[in-house]
mmCIF file of the C-alpha atoms, coordinates in Angstrom:
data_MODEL
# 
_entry.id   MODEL 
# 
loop_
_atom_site.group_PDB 
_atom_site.id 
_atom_site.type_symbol 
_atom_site.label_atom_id 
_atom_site.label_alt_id 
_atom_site.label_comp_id 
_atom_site.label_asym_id 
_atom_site.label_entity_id 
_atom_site.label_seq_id 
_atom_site.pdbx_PDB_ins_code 
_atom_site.Cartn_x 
_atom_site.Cartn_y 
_atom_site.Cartn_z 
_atom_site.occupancy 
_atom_site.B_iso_or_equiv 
_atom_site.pdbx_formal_charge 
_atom_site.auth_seq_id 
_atom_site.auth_comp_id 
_atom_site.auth_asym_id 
_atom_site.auth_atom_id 
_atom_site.pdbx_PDB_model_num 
ATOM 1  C CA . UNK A 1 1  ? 7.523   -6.146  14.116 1.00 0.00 ? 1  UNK A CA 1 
ATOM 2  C CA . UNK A 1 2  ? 5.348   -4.901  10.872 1.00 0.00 ? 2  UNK A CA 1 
ATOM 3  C CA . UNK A 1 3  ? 9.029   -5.962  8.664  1.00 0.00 ? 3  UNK A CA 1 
ATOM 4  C CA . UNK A 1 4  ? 9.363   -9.345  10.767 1.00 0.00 ? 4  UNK A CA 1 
ATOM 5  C CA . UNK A 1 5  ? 5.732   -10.130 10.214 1.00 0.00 ? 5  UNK A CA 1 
ATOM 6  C CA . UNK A 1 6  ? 5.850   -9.254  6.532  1.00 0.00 ? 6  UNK A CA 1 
ATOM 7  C CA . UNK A 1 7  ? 8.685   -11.838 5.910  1.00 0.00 ? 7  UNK A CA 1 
ATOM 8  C CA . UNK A 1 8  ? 7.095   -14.554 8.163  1.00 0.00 ? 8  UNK A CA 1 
ATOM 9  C CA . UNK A 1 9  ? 3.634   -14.222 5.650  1.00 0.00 ? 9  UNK A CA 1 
ATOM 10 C CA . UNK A 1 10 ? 5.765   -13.669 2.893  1.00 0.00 ? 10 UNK A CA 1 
ATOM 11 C CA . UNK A 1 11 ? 6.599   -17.721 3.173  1.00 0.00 ? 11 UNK A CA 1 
ATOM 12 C CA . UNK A 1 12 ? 2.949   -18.691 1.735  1.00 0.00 ? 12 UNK A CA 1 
ATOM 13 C CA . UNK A 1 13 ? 1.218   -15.548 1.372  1.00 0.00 ? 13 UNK A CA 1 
ATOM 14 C CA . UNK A 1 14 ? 0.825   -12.374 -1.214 1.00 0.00 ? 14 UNK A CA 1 
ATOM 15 C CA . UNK A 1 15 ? 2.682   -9.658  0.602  1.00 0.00 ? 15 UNK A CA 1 
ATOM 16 C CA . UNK A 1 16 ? 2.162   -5.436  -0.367 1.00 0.00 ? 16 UNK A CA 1 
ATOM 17 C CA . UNK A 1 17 ? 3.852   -3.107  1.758  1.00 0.00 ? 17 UNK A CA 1 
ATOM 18 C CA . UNK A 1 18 ? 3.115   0.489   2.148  1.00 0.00 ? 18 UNK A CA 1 
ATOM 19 C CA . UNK A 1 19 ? 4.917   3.204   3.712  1.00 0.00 ? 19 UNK A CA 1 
ATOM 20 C CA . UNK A 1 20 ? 3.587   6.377   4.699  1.00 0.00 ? 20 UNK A CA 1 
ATOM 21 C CA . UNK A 1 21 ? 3.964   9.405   7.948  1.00 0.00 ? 21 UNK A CA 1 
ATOM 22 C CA . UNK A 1 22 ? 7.407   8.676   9.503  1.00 0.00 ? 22 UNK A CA 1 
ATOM 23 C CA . UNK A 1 23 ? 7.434   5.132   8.026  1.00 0.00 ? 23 UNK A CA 1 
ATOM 24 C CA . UNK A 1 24 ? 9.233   7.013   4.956  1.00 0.00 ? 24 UNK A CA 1 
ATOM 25 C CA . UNK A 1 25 ? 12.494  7.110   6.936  1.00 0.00 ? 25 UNK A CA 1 
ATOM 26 C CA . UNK A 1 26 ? 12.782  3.428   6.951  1.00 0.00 ? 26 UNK A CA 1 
ATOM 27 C CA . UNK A 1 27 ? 13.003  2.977   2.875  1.00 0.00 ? 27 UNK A CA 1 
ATOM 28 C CA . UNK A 1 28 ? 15.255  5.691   2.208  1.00 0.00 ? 28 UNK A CA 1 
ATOM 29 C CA . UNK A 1 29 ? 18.919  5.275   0.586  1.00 0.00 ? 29 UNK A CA 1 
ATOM 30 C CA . UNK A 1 30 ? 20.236  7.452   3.581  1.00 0.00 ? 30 UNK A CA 1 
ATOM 31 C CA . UNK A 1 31 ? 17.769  5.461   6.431  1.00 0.00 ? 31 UNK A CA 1 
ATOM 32 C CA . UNK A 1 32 ? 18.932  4.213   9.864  1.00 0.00 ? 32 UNK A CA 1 
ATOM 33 C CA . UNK A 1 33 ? 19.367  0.530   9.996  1.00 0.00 ? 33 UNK A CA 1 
ATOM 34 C CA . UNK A 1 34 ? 17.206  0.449   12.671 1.00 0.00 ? 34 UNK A CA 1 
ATOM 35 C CA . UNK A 1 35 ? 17.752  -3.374  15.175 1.00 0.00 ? 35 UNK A CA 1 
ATOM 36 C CA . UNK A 1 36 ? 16.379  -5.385  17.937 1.00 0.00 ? 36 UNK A CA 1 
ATOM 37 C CA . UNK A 1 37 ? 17.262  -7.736  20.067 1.00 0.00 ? 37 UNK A CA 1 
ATOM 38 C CA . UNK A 1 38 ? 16.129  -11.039 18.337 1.00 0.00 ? 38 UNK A CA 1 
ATOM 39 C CA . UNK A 1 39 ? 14.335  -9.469  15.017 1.00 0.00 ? 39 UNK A CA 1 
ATOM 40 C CA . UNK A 1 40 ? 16.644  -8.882  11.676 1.00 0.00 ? 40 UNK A CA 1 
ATOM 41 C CA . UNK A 1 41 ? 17.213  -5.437  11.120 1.00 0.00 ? 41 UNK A CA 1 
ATOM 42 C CA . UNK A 1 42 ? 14.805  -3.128  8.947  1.00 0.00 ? 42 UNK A CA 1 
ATOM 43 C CA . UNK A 1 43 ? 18.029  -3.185  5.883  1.00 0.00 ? 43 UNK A CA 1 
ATOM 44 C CA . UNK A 1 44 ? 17.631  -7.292  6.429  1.00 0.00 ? 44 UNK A CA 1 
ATOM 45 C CA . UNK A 1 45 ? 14.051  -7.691  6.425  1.00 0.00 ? 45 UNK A CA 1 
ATOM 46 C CA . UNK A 1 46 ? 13.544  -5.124  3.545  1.00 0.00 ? 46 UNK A CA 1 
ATOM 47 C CA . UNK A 1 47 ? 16.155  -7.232  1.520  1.00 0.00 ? 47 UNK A CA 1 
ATOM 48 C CA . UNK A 1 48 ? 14.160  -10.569 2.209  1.00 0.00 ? 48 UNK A CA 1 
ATOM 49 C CA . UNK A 1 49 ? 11.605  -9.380  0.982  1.00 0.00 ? 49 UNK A CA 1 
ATOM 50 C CA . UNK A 1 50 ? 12.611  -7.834  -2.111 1.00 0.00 ? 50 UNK A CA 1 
ATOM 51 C CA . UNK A 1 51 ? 14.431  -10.712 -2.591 1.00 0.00 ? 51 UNK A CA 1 
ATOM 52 C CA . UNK A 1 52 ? 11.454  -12.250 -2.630 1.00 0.00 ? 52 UNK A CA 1 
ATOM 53 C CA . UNK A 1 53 ? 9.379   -9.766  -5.198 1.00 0.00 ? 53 UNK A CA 1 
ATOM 54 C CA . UNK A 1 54 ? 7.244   -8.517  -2.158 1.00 0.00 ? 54 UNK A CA 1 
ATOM 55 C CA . UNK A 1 55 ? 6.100   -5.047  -3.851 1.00 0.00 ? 55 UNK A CA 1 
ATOM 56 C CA . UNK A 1 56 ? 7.060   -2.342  -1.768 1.00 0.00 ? 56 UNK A CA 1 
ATOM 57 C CA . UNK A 1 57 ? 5.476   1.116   -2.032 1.00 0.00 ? 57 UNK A CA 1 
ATOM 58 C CA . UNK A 1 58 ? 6.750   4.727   -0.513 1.00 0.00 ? 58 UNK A CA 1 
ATOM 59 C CA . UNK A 1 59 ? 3.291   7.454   -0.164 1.00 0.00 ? 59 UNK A CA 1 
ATOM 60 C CA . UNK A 1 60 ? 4.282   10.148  -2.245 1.00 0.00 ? 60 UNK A CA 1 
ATOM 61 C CA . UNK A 1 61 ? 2.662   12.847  -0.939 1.00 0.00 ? 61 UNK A CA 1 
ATOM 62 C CA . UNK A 1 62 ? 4.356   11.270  2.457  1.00 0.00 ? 62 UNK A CA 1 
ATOM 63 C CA . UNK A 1 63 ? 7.593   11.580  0.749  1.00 0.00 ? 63 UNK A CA 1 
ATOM 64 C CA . UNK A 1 64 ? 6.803   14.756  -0.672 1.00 0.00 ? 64 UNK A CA 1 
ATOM 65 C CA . UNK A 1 65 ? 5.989   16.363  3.064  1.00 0.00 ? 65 UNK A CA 1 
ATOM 66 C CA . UNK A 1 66 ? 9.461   14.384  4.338  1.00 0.00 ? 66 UNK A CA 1 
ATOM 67 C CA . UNK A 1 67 ? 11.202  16.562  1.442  1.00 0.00 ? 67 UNK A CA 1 
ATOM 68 C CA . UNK A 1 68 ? 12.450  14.179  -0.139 1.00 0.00 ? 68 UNK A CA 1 
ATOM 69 C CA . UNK A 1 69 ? 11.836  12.713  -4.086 1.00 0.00 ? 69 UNK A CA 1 
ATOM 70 C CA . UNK A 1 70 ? 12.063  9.207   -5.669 1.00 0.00 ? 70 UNK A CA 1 
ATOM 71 C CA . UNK A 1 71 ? 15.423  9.751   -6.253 1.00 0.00 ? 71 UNK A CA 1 
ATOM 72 C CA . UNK A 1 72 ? 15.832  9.183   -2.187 1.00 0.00 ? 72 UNK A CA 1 
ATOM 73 C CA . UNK A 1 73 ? 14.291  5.726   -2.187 1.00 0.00 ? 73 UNK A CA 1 
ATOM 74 C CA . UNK A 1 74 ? 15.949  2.608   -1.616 1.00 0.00 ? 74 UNK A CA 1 
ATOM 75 C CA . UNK A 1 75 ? 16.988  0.578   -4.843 1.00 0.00 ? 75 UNK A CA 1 
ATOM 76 C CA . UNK A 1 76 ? 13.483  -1.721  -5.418 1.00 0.00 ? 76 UNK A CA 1 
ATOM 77 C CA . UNK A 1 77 ? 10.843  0.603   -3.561 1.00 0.00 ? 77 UNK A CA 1 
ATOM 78 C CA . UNK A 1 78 ? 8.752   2.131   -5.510 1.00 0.00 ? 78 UNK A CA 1 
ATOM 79 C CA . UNK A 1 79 ? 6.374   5.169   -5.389 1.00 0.00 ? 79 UNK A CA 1 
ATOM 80 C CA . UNK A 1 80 ? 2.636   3.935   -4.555 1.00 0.00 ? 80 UNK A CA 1 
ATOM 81 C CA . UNK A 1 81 ? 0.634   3.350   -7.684 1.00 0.00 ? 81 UNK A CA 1 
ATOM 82 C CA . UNK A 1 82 ? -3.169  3.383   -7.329 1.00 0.00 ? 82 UNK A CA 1 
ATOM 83 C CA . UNK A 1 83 ? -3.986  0.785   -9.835 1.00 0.00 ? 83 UNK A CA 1 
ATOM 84 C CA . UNK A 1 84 ? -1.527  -1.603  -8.682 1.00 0.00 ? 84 UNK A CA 1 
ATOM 85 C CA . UNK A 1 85 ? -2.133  -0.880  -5.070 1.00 0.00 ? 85 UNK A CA 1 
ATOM 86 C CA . UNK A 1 86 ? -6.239  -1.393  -5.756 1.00 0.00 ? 86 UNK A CA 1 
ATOM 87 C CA . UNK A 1 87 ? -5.533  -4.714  -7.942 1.00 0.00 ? 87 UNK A CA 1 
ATOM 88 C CA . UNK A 1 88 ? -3.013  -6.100  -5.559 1.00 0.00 ? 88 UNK A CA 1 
ATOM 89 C CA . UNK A 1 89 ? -6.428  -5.318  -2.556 1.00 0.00 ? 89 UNK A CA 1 
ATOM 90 C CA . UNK A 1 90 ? -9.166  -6.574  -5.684 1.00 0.00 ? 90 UNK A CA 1 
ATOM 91 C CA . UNK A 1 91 ? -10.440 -3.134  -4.239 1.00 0.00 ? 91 UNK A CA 1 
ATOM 92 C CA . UNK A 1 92 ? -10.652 -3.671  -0.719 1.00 0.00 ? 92 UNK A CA 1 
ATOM 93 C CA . UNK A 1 93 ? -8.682  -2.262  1.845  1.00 0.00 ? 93 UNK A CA 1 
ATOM 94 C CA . UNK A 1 94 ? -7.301  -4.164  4.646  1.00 0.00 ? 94 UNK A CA 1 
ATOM 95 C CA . UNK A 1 95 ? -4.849  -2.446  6.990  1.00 0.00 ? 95 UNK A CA 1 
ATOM 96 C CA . UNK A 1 96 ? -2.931  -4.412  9.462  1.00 0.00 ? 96 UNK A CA 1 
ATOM 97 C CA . UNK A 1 97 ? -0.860  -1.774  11.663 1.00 0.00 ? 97 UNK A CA 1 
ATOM 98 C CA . UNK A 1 98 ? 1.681   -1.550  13.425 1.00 0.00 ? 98 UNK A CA 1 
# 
């Protein structure tokens, strides 16, 4: 649903994704294409989107913990930078969760 509603305010809103915990398994090279009944897939969602220059970010110390490197990242995810993170938020956080 998080994917599905990313692409739907992707449309006419700025978008920044971050993955972190077990969230790192979906932006892997190696990941399950994970699918349900009437949403795209997580491959086809994540593809919109970077089709559409949504910025997508991987936690590295998340990625770290998974045992994995940047080198196991999906072509177009990159690892979370703090200054682009923090401009993208003009230093707020807001967390919508799913």
């Amino acid at each position: 649903m998080a994917l599905k509603q990313a692409v739907m305010m992707a449309e006419d809103r700025d978008v920044l994704i971050y993955f972190d915990i077990k969230g790192i398994e979906v932006v892997l090279n190696d990941a399950q294409d994970i699918s349900y009944p009437t949403f795209p897939t997580s491959k086809e969602s994540l593809k919109i989107l970077m089709d559409k220059g949504i910025t997508i970010f991987a936690c590295p110390a998340c990625l770290k913990a998974a045992g994995k490197s940047e080198t196991d990242l999906m072509p177009g995810v990159k690892i979370a930078d703090k200054e682009q993170f923090f401009s993208f938020t003009k230093g707020r956080i807001l967390t919508m969760d799913y």
